[in-house]
C-alpha angles and dihedrals in degrees: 000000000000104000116120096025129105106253127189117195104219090200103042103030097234130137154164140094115328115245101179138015121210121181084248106030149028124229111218133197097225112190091307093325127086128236126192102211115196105231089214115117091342124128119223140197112205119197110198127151111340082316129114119195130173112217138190108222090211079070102054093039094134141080110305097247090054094083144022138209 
């Protein structure tokens, strides 16, 4: 589940700290505005708790309590 962390869409540009998690999107907190992100054939880097881990959004294409990380 990535609420709550800091995101960066490698492919969009996009980041900021994830709202909402959809099985399909992400909901982003972009600098006061919101963007909804499809998670299909995007590449993410997720910042959460000290960690840094790249994702393919093809591989967390599900609901958000499917899988874990």
């Amino acid at each position: 589940m990535l609420i709550g962390s800091y995101v960066v869409c490698k492919d969009t540009g996009a980041e900021g700290v994830v709202l909402d998690e959809t099985k399909n999107t992400l909901l982003i907190d972009v600098g006061g505005s919101k963007k909804r992100i499809l998670k299909d054939n995007k590449r993410f880097i997720v910042k959460s708790h000290n960690k840094v881990i790249k994702i393919r959004g093809n591989d967390i294409k599900m609901r958000p309590w499917e899988y874990a990380i």
